[in-house]
Backbone as a ProteinNet text record, in pm:
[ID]
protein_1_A
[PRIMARY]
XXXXXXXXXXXXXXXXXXXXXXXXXXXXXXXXXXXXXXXXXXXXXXXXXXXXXXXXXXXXXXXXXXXXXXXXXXXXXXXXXXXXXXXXXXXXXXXXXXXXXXXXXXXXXXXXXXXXXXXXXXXXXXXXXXXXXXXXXXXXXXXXXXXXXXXXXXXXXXXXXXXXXXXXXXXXXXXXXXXXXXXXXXXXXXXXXXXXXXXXXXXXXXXXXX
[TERTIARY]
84.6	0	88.4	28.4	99.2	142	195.5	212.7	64.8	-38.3	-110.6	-18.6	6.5	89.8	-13.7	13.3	-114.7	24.9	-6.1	40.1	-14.8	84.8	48.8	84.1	-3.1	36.2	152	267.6	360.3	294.4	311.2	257.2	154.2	56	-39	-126.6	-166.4	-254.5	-203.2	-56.8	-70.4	-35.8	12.2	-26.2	-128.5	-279.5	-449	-448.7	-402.5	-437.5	-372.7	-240.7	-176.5	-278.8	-325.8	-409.6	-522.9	-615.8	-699.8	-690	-574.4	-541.2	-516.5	-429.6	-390.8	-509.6	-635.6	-775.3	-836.8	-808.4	-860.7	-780.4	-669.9	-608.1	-466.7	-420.2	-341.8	-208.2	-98.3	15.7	94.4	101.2	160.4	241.6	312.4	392.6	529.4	591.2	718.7	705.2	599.2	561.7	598	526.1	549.8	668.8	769.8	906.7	994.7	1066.7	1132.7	1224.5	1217	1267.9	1259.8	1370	1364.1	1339.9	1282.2	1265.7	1164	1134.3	1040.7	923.7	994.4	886.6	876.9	737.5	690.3	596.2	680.7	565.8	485.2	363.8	272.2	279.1	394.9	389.2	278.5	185.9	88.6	-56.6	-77.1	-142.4	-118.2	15.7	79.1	59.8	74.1	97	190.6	180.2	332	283.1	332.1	322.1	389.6	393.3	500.5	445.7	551.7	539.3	588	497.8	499.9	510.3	543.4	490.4	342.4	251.4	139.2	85.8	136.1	95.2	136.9	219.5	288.1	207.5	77.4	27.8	-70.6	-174.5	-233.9	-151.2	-59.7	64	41	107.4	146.8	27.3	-104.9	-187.2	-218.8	-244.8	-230.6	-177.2	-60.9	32.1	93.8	10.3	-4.2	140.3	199.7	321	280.9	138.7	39.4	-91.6	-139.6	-301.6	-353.1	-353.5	-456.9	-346.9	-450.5	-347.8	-478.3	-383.4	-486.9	-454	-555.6	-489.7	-623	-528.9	-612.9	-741.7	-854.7	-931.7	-882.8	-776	-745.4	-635	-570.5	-461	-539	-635.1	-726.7	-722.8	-791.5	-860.4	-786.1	-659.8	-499.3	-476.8	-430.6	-410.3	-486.1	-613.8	-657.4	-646.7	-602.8	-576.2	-672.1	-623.8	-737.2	-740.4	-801.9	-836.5	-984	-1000.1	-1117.4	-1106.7	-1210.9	-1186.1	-1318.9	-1276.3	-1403.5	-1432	-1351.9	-1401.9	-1340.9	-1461.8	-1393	-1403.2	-1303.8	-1244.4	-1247.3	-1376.9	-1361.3	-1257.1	-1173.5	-1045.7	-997.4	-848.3	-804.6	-941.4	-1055.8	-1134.6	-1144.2	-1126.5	-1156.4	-1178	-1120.6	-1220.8	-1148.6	-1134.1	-1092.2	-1201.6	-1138.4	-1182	-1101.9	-1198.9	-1154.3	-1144.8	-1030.8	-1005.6	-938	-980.4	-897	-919.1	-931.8	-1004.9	-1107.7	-1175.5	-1329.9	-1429.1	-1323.7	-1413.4	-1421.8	-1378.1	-1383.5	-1495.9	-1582.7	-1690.3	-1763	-1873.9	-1926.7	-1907.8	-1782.2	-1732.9	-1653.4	-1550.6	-1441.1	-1462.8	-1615.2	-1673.3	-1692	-1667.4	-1689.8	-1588.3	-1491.9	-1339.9	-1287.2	-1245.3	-1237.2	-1089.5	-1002.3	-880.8	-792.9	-935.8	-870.6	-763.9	-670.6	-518.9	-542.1	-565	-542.5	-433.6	-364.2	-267.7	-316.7	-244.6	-269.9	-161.8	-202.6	-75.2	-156.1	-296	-342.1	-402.2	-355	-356.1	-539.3	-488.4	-602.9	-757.3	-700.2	-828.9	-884.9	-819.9	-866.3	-946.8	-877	-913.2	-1043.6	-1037	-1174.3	-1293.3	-1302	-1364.7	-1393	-1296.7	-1338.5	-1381.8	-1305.4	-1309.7	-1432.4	-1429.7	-1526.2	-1676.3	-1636.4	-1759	-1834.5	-1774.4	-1794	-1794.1	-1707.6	-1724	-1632.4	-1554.4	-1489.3	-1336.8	-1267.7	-1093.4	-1034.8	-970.9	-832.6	-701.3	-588.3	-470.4	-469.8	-379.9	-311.4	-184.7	-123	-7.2	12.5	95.4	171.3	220.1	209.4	277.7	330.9	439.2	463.3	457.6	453.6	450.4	343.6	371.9	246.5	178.2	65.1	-42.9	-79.9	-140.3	-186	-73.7	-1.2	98.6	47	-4.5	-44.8	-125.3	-220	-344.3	-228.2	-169.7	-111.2	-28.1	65.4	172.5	105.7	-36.3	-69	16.3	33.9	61.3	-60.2	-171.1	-295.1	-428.9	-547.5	-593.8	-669.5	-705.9	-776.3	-645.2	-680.7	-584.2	-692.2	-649	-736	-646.5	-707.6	-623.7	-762.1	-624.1	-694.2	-726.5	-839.2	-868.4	-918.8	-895.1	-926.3	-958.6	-859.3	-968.4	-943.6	-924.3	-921.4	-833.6	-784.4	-694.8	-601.6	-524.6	-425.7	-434.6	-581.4	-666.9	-666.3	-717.4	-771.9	-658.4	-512.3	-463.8	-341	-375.8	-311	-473.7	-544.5	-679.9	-749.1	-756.7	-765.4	-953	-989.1	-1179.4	-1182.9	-1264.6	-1302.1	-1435.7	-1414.8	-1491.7	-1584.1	-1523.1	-1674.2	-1603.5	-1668.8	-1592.7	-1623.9	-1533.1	-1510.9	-1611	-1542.9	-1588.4	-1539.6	-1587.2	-1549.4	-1417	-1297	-1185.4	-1215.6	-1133.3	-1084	-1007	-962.9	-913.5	-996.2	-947.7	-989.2	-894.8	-992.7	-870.2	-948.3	-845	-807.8	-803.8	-820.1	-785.7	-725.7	-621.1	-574.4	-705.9	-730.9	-834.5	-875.6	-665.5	-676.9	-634.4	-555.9	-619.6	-727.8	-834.5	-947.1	-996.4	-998.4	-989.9	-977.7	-864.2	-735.2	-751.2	-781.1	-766.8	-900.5	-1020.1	-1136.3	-1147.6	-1168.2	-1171.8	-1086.6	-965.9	-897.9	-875.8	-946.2	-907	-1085.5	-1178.7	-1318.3	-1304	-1272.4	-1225.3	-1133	-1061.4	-998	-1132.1	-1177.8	-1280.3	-1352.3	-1439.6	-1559.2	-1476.7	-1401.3	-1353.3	-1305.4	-1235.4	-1220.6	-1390.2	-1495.5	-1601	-1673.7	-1673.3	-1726.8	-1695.2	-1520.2	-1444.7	-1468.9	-1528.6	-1561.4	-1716.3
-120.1	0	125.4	188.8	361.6	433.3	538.7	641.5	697.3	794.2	930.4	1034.1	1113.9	1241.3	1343.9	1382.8	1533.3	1622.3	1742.7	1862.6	1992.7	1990.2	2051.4	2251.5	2301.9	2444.6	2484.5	2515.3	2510.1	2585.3	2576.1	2679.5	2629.5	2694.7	2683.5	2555.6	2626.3	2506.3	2376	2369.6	2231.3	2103.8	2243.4	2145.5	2133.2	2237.5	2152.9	2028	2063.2	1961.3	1785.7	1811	1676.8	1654.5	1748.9	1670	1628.9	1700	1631.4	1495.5	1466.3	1344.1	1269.2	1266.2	1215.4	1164.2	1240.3	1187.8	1121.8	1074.8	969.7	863.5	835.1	690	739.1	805.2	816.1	862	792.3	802.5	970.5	1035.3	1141.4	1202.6	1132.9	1113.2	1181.7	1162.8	1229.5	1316.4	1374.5	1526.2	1623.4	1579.3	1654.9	1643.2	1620.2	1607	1692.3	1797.8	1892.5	1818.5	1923.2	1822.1	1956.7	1929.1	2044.2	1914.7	1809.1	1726.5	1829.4	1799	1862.4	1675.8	1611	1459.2	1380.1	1343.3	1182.3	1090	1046.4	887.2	805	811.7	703.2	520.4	433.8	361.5	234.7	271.2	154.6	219.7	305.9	362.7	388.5	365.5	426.1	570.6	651.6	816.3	891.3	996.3	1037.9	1231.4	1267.4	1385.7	1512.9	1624.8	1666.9	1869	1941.5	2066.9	2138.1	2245.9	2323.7	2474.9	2567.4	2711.4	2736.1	2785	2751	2820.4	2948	2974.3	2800.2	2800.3	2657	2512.4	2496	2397.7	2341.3	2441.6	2413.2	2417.9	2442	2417.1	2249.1	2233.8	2089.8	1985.4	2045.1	1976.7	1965.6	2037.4	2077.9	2011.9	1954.6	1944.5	1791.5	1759.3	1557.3	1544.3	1669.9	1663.1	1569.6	1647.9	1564.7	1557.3	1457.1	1386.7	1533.7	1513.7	1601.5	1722.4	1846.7	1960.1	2011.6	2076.7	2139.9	2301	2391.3	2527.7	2623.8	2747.4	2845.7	2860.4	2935.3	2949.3	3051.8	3171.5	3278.4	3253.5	3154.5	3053.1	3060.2	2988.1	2865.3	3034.9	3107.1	3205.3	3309.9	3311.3	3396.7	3330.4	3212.6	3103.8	3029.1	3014	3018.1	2871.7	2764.2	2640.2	2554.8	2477.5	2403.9	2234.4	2260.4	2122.2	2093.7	1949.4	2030.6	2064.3	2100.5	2185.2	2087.5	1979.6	1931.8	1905.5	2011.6	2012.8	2111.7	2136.3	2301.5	2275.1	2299.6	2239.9	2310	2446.5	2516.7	2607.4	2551.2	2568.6	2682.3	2777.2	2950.7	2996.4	3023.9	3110.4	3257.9	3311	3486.9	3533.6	3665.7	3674	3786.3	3779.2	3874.4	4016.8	4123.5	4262.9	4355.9	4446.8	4557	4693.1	4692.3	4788.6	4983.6	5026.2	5198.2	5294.2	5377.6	5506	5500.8	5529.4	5496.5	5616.1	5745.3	5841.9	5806.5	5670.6	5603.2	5546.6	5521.2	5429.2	5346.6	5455.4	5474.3	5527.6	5580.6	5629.6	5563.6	5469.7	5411.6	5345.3	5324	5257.6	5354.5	5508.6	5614.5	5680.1	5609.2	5662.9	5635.2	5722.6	5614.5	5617.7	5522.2	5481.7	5428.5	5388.9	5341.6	5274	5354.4	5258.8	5189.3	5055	4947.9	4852.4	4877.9	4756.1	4623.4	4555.5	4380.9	4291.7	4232.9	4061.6	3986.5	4042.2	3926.2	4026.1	4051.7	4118	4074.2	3915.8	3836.6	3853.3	3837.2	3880.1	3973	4110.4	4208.9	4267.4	4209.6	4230.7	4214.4	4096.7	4011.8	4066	4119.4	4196.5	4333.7	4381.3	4534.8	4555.5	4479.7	4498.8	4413.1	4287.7	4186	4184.6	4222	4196.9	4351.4	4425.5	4595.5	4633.2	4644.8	4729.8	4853.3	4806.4	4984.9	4970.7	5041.7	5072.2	5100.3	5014.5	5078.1	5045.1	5059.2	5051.7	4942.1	4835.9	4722.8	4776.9	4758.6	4833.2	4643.8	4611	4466	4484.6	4474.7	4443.5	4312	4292.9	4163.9	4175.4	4298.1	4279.7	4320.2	4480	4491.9	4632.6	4557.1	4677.1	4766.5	4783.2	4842.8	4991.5	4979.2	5096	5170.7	5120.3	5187.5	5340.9	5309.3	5444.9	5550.1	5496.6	5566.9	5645.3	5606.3	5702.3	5737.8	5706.7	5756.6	5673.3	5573.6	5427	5429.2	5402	5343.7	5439.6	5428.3	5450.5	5338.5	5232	5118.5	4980.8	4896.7	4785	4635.4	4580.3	4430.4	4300.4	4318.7	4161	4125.1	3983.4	3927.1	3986.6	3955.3	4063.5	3905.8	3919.1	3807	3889.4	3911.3	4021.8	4165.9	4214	4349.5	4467.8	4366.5	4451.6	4529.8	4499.4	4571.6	4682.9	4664.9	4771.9	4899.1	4864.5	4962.9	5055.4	4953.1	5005.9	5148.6	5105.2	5200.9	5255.8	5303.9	5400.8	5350.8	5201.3	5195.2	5094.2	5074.1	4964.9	4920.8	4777.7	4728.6	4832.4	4819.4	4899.8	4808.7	4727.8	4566.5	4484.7	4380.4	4225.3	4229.2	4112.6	4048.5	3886.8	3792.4	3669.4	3585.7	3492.5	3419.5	3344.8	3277.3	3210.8	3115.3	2986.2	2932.6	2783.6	2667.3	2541.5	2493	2428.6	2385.5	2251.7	2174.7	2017.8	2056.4	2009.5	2037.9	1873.3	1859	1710	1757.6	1657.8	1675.5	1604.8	1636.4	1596.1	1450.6	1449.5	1281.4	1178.3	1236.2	1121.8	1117.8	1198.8	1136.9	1064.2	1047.1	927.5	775.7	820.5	677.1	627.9	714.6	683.9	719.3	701.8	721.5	702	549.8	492.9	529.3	530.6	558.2	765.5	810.4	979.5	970.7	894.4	949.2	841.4	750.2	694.1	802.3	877.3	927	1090.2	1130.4	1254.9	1246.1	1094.1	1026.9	1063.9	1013.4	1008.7	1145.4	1260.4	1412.8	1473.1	1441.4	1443.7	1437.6	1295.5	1220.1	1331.8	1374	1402.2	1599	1637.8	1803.1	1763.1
0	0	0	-105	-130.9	41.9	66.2	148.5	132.8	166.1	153.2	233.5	156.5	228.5	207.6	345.7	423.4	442.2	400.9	410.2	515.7	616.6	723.6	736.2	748.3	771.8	852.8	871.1	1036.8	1099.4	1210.7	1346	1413.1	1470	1534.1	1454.8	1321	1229.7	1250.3	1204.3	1227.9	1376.3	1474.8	1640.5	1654.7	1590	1617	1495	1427.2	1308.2	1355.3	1436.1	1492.8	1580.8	1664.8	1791.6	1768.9	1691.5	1587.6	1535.2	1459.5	1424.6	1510.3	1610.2	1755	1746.1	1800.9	1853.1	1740.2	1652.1	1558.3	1502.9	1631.2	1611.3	1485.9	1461.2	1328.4	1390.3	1401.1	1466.9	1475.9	1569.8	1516.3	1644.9	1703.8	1802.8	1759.6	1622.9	1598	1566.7	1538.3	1496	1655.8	1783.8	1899.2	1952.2	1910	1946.9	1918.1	1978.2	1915	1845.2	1672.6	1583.9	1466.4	1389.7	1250.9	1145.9	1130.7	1087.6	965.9	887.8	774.4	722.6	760.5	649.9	797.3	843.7	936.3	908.6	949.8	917.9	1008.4	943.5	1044.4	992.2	1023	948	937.8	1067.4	1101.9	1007.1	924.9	899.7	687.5	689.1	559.3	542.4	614.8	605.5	654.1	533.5	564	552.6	711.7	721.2	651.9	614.7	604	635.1	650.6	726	614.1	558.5	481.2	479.4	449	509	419.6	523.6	467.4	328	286.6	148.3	28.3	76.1	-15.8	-11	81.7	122.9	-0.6	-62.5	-202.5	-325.7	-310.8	-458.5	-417	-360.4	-314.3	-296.5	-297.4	-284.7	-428.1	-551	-651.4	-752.2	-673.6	-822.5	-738.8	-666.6	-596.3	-492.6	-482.6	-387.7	-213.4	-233.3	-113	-122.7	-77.2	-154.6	-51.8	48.6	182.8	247.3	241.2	260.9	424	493.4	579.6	643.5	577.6	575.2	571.6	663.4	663	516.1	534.1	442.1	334.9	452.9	345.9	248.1	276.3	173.5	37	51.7	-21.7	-120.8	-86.4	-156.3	-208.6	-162.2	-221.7	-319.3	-270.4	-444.9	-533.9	-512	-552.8	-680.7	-621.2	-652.6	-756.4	-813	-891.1	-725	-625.5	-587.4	-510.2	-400.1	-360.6	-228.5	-171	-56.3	40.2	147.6	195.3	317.5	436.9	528.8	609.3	670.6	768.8	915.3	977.8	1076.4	1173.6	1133.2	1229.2	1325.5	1350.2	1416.8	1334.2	1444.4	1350.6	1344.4	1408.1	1327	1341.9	1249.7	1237.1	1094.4	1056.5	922.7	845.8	740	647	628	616.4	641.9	580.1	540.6	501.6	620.2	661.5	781.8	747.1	855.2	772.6	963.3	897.1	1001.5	998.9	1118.2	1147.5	1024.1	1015.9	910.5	791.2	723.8	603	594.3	711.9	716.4	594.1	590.7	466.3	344.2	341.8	208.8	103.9	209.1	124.5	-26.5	-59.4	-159.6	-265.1	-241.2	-330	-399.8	-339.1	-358.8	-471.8	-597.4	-718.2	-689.6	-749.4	-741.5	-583.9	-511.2	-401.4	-344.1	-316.3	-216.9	-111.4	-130.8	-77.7	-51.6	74.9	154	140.4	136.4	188.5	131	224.7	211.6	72.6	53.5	17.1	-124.4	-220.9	-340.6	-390.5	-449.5	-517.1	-411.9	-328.6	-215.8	-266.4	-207.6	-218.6	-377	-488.8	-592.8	-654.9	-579.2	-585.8	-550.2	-407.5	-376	-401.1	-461	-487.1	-595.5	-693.7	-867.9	-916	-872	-944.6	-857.8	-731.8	-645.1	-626	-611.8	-561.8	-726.6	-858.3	-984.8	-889.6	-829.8	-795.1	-846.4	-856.4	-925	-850.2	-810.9	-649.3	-765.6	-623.8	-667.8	-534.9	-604.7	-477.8	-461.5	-338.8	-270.3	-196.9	-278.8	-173.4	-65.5	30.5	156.4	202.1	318.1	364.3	535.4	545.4	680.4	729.1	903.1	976.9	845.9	760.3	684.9	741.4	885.6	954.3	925.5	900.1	879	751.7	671.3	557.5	577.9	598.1	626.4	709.4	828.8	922	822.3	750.9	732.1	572.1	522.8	387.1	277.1	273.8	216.1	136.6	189.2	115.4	250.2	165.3	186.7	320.1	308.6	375.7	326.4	436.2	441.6	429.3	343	349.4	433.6	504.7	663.8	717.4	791.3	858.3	1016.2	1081.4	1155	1306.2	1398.1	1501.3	1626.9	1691.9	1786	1801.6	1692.5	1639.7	1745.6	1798.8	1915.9	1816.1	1748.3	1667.8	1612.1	1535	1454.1	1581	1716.7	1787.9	1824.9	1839.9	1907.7	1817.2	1683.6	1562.3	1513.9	1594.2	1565	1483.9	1450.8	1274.8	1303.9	1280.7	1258.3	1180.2	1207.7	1038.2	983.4	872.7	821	697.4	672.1	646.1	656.1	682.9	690.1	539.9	497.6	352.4	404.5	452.5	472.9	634.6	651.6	799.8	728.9	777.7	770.8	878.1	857.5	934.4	859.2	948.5	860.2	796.3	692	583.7	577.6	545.7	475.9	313	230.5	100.5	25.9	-62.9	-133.9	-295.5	-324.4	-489.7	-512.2	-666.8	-766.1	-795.9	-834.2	-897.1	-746	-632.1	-511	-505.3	-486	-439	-548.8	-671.5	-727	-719.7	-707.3	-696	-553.2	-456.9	-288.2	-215.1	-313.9	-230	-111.8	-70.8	38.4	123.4	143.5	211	269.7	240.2	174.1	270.6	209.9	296.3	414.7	475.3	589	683.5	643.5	752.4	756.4	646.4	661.1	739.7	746	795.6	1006.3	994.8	1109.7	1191.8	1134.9	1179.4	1140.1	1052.5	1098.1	1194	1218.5	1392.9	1482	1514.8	1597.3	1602.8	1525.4	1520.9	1550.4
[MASK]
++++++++++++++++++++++++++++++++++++++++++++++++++++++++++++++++++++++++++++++++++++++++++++++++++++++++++++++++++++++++++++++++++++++++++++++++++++++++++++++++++++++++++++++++++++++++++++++++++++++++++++++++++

């Protein structure tokens, strides 16, 4: 019997995602071990873990590097992947937003050529251009956005927003949510094919377990 390799978010995502698994029988004991290890194996099971940085988790799910990927929602929707997407895990939850100065409220939608910050370009695009019909400018960022509005960077910043402490504490509000986030398990196209059974046996089971 083949390996199934699951592709794990690093960080937080993927210590819920091990304990998760933990609680449905699936070996994942060398994973909690301090270790710069990157590949583990469950060998009573045939699975093989591996730690990704999480933008990189739907490439890899994508292109069969790993049958099962498990990653933030705002991943999924930055890259925007050809796979499928079949269970939400609840878990990470908070929510993508369009944030600024509270006197933007109701206006920011009137603004033609709006400067917009964000990590997350395709996001934002999505929403303003295809969903809204409005014309901004994207301003890439990699780090803290919240800096944008402040020093006149951009007008409004598109992030992720959880308990808005950050926003408050640089003067800044959401000013609309975009959508809810949270984990997501992911599947390549052609495993779930080839590995039905085995691919909805372990779903069936982090099902039960949420």
């Amino acid at each position: 019997m083949e390996y199934l390799t699951i592709a794990l978010a690093k960080g937080r995502l993927a210590s819920l995602a091990i304990d998760l698994f933990s609680s449905i029988g699936l070996d994942c004991a060398q994973m909690k071990e301090k270790s710069r290890k990157l590949i583990f194996t469950d060998e009573k099971n045939k699975l093989r873990f591996i730690l990704v940085k999480a933008n990189d988790v739907p490439t890899y799910v994508e292109y069969g590097a790993a049958d099962i990927g498990i990653v933030g929602k705002d991943t999924i929707l930055e890259e925007g992947r050809n796979m499928y997407e079949l269970i939400d895990l609840g878990f990470g939850e908070c929510k993508m937003a369009v944030c600024g100065k509270a006197e933007l409220k109701d206006k920011f939608h009137k603004i033609n050529d709006l400067r917009v910050a964000s990590k997350y370009p395709h996001i934002a695009e999505e929403y303003f251009c295809e969903n809204k019909g409005q014309t901004i400018e994207i301003i890439k960022l990699n780090g803290s956005v919240e800096l944008g509005p402040l020093v006149g960077l951009s007008d409004v910043i598109v992030d992720i927003v959880e308990s808005g402490k950050t926003l408050e504490e640089n003067g800044l509000c959401v000013l609309e949510d975009i959508c809810r986030l949270s984990a997501r398990v992911v599947v390549n196209k052609v495993s779930m094919k080839m590995n039905t059974e085995r691919i909805m046996d372990i779903m069936t089971k982090v099902k039960e377990k949420l």
